[in-house]
Rosetta silent file (secondary structure, phi, psi, omega in degrees, C-alpha in Angstrom):
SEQUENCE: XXXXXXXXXXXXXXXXXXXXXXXXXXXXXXXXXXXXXXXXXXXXXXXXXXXXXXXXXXXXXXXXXXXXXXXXXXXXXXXXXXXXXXXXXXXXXXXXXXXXXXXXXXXXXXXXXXXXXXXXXXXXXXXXXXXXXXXXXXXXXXXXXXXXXXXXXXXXXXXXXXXXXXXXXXXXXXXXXXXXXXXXXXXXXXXXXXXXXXXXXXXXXXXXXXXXXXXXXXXXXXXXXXXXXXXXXXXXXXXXXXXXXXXXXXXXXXXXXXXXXXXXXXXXXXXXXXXXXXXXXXXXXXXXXXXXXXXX
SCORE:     score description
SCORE:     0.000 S_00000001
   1 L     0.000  141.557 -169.482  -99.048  181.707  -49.021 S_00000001
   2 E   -90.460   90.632  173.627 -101.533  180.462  -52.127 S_00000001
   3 E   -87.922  137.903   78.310 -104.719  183.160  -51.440 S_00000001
   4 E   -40.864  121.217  165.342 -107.759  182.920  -53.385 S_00000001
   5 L  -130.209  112.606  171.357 -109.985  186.000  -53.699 S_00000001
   6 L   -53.708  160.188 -176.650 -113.965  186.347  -54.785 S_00000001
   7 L    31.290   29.577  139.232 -114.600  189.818  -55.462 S_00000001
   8 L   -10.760  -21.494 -167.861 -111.132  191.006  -56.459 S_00000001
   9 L  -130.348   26.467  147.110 -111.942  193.717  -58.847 S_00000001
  10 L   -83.256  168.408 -172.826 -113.662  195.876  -55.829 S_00000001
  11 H   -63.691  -26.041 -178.162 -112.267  198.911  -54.139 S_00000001
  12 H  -101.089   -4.061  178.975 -110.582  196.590  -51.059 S_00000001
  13 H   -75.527  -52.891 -161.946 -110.155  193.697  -53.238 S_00000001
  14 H   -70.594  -22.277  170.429 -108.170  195.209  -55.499 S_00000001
  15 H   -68.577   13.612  175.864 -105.942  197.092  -52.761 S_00000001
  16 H   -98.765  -80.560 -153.272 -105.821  193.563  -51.164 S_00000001
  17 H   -34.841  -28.016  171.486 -104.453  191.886  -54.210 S_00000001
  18 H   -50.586  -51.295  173.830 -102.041  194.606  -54.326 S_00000001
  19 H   -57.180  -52.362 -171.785 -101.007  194.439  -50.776 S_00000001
  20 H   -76.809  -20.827 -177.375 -100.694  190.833  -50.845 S_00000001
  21 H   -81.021  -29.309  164.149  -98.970  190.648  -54.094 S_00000001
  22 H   -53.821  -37.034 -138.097  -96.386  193.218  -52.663 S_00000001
  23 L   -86.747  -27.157 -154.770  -96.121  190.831  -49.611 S_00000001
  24 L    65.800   29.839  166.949  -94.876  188.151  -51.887 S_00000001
  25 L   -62.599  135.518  145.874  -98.117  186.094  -51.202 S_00000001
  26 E   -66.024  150.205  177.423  -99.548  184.448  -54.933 S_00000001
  27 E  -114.680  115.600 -151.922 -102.801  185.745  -55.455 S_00000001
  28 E  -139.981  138.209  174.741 -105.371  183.470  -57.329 S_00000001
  29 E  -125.094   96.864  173.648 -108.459  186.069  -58.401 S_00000001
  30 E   -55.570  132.750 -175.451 -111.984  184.243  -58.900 S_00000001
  31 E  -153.672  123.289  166.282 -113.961  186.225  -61.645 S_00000001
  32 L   -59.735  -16.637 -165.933 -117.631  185.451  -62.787 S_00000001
  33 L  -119.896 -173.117 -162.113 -116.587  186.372  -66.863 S_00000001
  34 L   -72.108  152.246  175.221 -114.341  185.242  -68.946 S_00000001
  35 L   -68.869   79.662 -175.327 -110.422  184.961  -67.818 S_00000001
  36 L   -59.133   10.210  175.054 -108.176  187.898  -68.771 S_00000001
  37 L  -172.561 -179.531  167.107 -105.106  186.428  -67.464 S_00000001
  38 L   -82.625  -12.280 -170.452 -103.528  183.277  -65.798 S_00000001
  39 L   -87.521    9.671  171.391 -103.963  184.581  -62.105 S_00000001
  40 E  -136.365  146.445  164.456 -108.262  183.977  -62.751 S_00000001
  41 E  -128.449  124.665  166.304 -110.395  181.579  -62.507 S_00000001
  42 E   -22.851  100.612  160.173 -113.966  181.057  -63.212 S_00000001
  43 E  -118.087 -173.938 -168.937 -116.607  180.300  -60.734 S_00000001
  44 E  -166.440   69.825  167.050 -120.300  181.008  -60.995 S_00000001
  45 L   -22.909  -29.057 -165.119 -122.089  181.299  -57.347 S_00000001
  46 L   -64.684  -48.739 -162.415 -125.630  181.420  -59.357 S_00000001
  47 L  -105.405   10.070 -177.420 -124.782  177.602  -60.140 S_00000001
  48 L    49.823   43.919  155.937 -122.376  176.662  -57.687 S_00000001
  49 E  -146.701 -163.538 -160.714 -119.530  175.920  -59.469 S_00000001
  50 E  -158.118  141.069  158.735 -115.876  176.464  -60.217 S_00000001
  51 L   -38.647  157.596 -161.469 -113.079  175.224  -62.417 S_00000001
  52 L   -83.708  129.651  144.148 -111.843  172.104  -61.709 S_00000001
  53 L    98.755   -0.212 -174.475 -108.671  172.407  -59.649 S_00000001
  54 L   -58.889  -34.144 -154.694 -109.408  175.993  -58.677 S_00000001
  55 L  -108.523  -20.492 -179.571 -108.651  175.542  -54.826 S_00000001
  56 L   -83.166  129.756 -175.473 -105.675  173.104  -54.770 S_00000001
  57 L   100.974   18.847 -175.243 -102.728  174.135  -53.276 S_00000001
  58 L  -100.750  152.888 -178.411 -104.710  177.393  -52.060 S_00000001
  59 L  -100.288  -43.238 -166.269 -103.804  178.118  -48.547 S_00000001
  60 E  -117.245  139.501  164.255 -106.332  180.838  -48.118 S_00000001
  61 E  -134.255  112.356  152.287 -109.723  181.864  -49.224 S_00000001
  62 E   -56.021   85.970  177.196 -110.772  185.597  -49.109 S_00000001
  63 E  -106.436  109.720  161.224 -114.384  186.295  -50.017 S_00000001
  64 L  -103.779   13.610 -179.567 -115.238  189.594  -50.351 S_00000001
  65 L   -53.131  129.290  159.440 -118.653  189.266  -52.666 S_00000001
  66 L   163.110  121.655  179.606 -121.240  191.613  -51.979 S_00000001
  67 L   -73.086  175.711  176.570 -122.907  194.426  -53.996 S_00000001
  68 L   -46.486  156.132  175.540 -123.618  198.121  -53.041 S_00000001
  69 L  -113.787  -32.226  179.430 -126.211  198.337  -50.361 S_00000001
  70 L   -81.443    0.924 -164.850 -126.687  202.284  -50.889 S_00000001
  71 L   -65.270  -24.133 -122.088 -127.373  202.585  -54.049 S_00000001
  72 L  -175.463  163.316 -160.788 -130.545  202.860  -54.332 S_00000001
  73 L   -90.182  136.133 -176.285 -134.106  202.730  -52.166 S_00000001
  74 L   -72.361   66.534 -173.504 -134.702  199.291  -50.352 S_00000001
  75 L   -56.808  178.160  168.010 -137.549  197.838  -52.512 S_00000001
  76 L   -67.101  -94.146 -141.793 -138.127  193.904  -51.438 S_00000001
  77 L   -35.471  -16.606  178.505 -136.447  193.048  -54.997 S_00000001
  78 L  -100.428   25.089 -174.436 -133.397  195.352  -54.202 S_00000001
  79 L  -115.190  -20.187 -176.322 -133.221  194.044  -50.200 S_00000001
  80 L  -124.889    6.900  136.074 -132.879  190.219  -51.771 S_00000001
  81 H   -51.021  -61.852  147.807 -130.446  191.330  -54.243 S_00000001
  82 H   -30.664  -35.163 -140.635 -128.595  192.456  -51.499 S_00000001
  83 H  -115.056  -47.075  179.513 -129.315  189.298  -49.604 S_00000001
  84 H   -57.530  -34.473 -179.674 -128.500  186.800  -53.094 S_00000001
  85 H   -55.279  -62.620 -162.281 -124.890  188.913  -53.602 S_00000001
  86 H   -56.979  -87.353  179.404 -123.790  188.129  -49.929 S_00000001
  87 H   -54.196  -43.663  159.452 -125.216  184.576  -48.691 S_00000001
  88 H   -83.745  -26.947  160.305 -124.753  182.406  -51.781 S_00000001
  89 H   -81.423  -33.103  165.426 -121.767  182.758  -52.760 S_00000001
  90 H   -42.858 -105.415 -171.180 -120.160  182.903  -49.064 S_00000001
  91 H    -2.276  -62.036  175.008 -122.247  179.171  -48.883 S_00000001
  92 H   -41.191  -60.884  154.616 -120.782  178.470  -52.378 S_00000001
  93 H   -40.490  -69.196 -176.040 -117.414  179.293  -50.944 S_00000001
  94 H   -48.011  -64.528  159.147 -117.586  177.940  -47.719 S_00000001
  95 H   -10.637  -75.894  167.028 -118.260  174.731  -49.194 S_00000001
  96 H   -66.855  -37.430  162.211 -115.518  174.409  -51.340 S_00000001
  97 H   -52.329  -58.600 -155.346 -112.874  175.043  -48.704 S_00000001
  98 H   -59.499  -32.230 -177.500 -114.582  172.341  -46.335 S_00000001
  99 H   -84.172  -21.019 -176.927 -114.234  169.907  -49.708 S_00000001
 100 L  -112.453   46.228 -178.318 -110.987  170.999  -50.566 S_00000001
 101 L    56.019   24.664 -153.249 -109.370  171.067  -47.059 S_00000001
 102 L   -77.401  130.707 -168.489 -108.658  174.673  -47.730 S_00000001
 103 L  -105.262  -12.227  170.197 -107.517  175.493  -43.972 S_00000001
 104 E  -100.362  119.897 -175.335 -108.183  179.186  -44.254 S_00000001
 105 E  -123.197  111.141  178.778 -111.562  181.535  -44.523 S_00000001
 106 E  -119.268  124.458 -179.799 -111.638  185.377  -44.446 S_00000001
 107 E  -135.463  151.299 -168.706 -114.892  186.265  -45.038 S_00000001
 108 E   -80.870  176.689  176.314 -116.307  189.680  -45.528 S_00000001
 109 E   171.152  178.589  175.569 -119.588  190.746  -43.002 S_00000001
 110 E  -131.923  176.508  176.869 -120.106  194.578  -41.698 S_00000001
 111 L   -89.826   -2.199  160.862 -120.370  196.363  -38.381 S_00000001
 112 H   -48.952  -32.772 -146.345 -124.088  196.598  -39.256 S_00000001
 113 H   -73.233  -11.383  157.678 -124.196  193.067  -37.776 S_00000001
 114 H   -53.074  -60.477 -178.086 -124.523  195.218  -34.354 S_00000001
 115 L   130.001 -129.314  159.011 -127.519  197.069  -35.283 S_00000001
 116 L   -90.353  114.297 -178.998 -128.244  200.702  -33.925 S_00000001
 117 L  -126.206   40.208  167.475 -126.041  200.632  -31.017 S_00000001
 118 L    64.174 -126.994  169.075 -126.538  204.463  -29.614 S_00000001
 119 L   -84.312  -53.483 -177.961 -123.348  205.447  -27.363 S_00000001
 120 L     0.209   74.108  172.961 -122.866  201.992  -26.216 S_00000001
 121 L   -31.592  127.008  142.494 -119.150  200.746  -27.151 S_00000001
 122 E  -111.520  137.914  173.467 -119.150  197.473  -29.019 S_00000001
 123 L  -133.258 -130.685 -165.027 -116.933  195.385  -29.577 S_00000001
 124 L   -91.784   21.974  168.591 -116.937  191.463  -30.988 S_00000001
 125 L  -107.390   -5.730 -177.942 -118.780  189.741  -28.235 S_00000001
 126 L   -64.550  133.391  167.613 -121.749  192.389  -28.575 S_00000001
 127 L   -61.418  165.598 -167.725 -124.919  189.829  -30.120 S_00000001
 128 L   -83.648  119.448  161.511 -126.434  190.848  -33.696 S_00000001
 129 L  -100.336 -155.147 -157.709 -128.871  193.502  -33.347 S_00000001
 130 L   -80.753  146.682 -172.478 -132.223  194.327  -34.894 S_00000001
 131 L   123.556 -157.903  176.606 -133.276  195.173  -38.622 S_00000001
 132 H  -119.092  -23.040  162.449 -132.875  193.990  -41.949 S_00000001
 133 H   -55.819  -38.578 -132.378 -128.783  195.493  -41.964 S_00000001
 134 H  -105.344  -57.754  177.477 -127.881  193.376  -39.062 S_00000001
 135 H   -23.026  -44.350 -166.327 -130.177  190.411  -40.195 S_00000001
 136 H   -64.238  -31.047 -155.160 -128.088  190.245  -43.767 S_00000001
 137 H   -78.418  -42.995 -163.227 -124.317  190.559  -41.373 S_00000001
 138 H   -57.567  -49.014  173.566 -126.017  187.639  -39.228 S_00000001
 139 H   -81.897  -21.298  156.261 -126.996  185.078  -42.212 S_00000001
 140 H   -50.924  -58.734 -177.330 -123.672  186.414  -43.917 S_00000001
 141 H   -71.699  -22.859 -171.750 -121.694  185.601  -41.221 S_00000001
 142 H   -82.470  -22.054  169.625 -123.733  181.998  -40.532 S_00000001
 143 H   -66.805    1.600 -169.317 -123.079  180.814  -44.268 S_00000001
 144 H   -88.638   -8.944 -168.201 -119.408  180.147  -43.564 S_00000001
 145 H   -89.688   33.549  162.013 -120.284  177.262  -41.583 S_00000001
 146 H  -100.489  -12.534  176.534 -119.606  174.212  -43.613 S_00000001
 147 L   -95.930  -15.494  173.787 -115.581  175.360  -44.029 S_00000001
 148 L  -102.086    9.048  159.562 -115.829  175.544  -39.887 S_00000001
 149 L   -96.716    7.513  169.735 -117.115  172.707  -39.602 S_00000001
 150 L   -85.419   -7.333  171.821 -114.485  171.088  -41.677 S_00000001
 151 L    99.131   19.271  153.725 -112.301  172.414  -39.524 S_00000001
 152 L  -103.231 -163.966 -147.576 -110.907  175.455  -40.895 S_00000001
 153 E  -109.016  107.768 -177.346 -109.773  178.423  -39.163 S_00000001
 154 E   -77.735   83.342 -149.114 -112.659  180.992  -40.085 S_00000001
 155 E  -103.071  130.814  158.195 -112.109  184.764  -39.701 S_00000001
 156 E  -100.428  114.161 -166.106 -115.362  186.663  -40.216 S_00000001
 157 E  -108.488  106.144  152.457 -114.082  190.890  -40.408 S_00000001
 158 E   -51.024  129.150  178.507 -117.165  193.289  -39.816 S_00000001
 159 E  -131.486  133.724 -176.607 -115.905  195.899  -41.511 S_00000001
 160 L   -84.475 -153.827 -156.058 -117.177  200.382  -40.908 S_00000001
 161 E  -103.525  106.149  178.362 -116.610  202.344  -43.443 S_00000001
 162 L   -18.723  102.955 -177.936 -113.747  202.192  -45.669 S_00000001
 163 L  -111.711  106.628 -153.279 -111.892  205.844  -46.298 S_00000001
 164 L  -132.755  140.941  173.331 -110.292  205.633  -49.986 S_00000001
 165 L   -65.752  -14.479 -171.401 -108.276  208.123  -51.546 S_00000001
 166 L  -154.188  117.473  166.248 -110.458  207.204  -54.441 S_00000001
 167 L    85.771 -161.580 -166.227 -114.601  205.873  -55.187 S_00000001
 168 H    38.258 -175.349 -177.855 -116.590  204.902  -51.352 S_00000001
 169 H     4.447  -54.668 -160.286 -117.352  206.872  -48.869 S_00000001
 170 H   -91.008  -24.158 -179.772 -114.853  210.109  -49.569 S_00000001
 171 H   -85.164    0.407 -176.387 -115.888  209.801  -53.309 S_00000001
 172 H   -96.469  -64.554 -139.938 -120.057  210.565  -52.794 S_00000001
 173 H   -87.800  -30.956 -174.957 -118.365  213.478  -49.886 S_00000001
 174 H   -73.096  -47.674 -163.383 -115.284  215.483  -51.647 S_00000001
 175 H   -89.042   30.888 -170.873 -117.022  217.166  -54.547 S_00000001
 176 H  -118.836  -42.405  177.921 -120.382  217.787  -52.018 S_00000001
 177 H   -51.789  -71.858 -165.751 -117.196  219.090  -49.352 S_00000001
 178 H   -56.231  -19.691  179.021 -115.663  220.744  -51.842 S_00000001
 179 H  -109.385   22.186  179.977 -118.501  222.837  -53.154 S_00000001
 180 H    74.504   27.628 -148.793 -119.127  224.239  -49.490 S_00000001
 181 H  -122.515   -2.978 -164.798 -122.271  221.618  -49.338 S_00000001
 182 L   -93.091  160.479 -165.398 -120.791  219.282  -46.446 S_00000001
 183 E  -166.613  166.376 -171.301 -123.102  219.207  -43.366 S_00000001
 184 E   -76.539  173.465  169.901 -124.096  216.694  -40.285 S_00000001
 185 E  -121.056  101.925  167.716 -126.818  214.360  -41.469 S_00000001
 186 L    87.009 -145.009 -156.560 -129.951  214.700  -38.826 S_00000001
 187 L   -78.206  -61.768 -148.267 -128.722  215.426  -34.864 S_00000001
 188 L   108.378  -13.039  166.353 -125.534  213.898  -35.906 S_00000001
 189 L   -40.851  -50.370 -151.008 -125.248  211.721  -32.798 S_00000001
 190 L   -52.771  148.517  141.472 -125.134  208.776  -34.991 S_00000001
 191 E   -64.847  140.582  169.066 -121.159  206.959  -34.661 S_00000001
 192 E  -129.745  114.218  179.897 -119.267  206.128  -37.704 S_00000001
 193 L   -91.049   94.389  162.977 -116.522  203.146  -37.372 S_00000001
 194 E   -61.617 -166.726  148.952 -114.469  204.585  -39.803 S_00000001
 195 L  -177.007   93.501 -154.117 -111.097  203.056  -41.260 S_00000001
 196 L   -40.442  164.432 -168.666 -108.489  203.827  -43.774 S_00000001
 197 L   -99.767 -124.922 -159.088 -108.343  201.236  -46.823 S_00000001
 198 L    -3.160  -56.382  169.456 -104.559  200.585  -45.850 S_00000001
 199 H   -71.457  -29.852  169.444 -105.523  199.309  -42.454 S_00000001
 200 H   -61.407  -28.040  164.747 -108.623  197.923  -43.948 S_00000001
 201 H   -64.632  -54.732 -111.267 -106.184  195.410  -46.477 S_00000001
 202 H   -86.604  -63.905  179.914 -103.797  195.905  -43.793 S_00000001
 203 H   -64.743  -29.438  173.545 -105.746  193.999  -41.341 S_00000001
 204 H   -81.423  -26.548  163.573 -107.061  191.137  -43.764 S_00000001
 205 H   -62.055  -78.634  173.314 -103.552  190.576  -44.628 S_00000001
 206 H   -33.567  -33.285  145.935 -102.764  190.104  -40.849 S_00000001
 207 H   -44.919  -43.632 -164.217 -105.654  187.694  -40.436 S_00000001
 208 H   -84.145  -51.282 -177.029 -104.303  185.691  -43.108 S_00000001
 209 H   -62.401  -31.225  165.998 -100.663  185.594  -41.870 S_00000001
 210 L  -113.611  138.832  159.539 -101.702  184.995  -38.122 S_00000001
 211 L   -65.314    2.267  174.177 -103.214  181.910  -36.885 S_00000001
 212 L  -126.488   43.416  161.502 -104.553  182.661  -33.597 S_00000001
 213 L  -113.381  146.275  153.927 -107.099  185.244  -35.068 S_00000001
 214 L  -144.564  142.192 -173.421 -110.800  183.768  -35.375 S_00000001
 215 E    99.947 -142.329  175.529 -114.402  184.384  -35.403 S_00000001
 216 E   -81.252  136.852  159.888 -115.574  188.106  -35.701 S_00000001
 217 E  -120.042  134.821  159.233 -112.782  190.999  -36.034 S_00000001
 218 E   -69.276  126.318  141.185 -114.107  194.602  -36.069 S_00000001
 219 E   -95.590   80.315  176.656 -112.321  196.526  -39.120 S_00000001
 220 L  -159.216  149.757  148.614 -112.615  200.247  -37.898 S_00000001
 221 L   -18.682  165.790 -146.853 -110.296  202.767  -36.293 S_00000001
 222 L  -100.864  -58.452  162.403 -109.363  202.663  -32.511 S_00000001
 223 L   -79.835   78.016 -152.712 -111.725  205.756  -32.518 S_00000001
 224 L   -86.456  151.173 -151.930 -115.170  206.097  -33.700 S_00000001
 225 E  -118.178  154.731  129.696 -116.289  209.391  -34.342 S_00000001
 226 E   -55.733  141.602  165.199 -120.264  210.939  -34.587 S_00000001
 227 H   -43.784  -35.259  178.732 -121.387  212.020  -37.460 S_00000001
 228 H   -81.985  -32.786  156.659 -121.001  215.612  -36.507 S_00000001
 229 H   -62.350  -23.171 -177.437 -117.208  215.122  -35.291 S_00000001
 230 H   -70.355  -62.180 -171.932 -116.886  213.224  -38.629 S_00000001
 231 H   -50.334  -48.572 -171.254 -118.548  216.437  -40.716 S_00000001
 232 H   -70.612  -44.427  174.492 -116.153  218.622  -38.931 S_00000001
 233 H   -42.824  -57.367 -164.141 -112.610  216.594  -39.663 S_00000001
 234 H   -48.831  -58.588 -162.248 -113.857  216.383  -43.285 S_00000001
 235 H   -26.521  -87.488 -158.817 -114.707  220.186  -42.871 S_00000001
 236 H   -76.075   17.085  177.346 -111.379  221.428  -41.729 S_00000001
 237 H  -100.576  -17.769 -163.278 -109.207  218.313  -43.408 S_00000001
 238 H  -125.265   -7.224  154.686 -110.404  219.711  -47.194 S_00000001
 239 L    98.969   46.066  178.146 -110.493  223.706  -45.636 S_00000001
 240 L  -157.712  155.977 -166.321 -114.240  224.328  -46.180 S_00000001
 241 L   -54.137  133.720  161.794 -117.308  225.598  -44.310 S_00000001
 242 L  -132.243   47.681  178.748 -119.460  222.681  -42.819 S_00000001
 243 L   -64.139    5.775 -153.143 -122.421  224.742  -41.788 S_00000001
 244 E  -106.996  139.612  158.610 -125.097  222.680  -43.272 S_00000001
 245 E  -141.599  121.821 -172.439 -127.522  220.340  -41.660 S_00000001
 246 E   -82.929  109.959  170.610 -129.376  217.689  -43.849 S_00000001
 247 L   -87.413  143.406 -160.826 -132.611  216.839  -41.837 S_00000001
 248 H   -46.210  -40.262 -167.695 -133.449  213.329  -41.360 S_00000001
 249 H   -74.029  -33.100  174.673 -137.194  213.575  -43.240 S_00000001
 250 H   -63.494  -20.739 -175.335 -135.583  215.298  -46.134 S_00000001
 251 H  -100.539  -37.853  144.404 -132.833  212.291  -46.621 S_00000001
 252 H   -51.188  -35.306  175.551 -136.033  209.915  -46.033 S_00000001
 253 H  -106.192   29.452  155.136 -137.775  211.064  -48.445 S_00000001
 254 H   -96.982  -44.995 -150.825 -134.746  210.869  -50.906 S_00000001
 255 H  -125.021   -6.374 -172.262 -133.203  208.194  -50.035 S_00000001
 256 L    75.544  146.640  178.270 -136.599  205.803  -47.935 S_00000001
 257 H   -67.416  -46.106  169.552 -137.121  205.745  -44.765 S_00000001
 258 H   -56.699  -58.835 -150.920 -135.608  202.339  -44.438 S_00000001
 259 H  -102.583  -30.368 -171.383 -132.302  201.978  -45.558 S_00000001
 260 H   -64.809  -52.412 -150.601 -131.796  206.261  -44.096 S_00000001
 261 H   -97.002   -8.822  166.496 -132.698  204.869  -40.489 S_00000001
 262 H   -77.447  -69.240  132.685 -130.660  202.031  -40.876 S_00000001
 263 H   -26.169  -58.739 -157.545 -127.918  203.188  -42.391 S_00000001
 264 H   -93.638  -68.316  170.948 -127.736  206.898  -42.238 S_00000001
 265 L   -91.383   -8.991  167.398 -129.317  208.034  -38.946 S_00000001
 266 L  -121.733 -173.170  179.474 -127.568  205.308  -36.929 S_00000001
 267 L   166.263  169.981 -162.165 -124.313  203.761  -36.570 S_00000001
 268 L  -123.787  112.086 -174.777 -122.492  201.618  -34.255 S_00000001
 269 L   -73.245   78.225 -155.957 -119.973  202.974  -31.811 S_00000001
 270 E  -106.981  133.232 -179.111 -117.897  199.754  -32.623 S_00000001
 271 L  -107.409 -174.306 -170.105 -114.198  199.349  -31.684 S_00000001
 272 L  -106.706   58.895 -177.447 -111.461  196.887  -33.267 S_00000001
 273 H   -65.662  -66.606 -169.067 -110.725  195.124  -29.245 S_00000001
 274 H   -54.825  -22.062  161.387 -109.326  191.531  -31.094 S_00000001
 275 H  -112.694   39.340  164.632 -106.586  193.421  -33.084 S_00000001
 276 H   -83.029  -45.792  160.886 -106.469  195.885  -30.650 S_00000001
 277 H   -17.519  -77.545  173.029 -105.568  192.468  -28.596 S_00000001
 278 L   -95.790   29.510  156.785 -102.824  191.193  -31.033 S_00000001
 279 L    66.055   63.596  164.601 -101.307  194.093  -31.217 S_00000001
 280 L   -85.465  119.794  165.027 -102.183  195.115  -34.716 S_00000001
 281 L   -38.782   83.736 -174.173 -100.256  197.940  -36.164 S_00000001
 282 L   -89.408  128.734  163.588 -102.763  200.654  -37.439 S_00000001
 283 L   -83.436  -21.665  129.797 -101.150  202.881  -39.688 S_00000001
 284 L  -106.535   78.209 -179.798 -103.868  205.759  -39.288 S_00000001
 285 L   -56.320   12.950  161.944 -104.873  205.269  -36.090 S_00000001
 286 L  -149.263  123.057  158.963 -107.088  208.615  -36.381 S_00000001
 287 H    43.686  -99.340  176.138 -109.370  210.155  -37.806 S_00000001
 288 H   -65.370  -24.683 -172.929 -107.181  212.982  -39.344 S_00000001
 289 H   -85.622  -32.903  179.904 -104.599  210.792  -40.305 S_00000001
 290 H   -81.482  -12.236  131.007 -106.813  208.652  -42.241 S_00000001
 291 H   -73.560   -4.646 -175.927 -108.507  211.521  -43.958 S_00000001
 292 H   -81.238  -42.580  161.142 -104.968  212.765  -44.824 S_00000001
 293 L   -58.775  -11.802 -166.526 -104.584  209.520  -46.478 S_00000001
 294 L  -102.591  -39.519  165.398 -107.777  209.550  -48.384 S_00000001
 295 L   -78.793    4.948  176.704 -107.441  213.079  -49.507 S_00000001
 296 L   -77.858    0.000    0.000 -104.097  212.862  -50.900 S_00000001
């Protein structure tokens, strides 16, 4: 299989290219700057265009475009920053499959696209809930629709949060773990749909290779965890104290009130039921094992 993939030189792109490259898939890598090899090609979402010839013969297009969401406090200008990374180039993309028959679309989106969803088990028939996260997953996920109405096979994967031996999640938490500092955030209620970066490639390879997956797929462990079941795994996975509890007004008034209660203080009790379905293989299918992997 011929893949093209936007946003290649991120933490799952590049363990996709790896993965796929392993697989003996070619790998065609879309790069906004100049071309450092023969396996990239230019495009430029701002202006909607691409090298000539970019997409033929591609079987697949991965788009994985979207900047940090956390970095930083949710001003308007950094909420439509957020909203320009995401939506125009998926559009840009989408496009270009539907003109160049392309029959395959993997498109990135999050488990945000739920909302707050308490205890409440979701899985990919729950509707888009309320806010300005789940608004972004909703108009994320709705730009793809000029490659399905061309008739290709569209997978949009909500994806929780990615657990990397190296930068995301576990790289803001081991030297805060590690220095006896890890602690619940607020009550601690809030769910986290975790997932190891090996099932997260793991599973967008298996998207690409079968043909009867479509629509939304949850990317998160079989098991979603609380924040405070989370705190504790870390705890005893890196052998340190996790006695600490960061209260929600102090992480609002560090971090805004907005993006903390969005983000932060919620979470979405969200399982993976369609590759739970087709029988997906998860290779940490818990928790511990997928901190074992992250911490190695």
């Amino acid at each position: 299989m011929r893949v093209a993939i936007a946003g290649s030189s991120g933490l799952i792109g590049t363990a996709l290219v790896a993965l796929l490259r392993q697989a003996g898939h070619d790998v065609l890598r879309l790069v906004r700057g100049c071309p450092r090899g023969p396996d990239e090609r230019v495009w430029d979402p701002s202006a909607a265009t691409m090298d000539a010839g970019t997409l033929d013969g591609i079987d697949a297009v991965v788009n994985l475009c979207g900047s940090a969401m956390a970095d930083r406090r949710w001003s308007g200008e950094f909420k439509q920053a957020i909203r320009d990374s995401r939506i125009a180039p998926t559009e840009v993309l989408a496009t270009a499959v539907a003109e160049h028959r392309v029959p395959v679309l993997v498109n990135a989106s999050g488990v945000g696209y739920y909302g707050d969803t308490g205890n409440l088990e979701v899985d990919e028939t729950a509707p888009a809930g309320a806010g300005f996260l789940a608004e972004v997953c909703r108009d994320w996920e709705a730009a793809t629709a000029a490659a399905e109405r061309a008739g290709a096979r569209v997978v949009r994967v909500r994806t929780g949060l990615v657990l990397s031996p190296s930068g995301g999640l576990m790289g803001q938490l081991k030297p805060l773990f590690a220095a006896g500092l890890g602690g619940r955030l607020g009550t601690g209620a809030q769910y986290m749909p975790w997932i190891s970066l090996d099932d997260e490639v793991g599973a967008i390879r298996f998207a690409l290779e079968h043909d009867e997956l479509s629509g939304p797929v949850n990317l998160s462990g079989p098991d979603p965890v609380t924040n405070e079941e989370f705190t504790k795994a870390v705890g005893e996975a890196m052998h340190r104290p996790t006695l600490l509890v960061v209260p929600g007004f102090a992480l609002r008034l560090v971090r805004g009130a907005e993006l903390v209660d969005q983000m932060v203080l919620t979470g979405q009790r969200a399982v993976p039921a369609v590759l739970s379905r087709h029988r997906y293989p998860f290779r940490h299918p818990t928790l511990p094992a997928a901190l074992g992997a992250a911490l190695e």
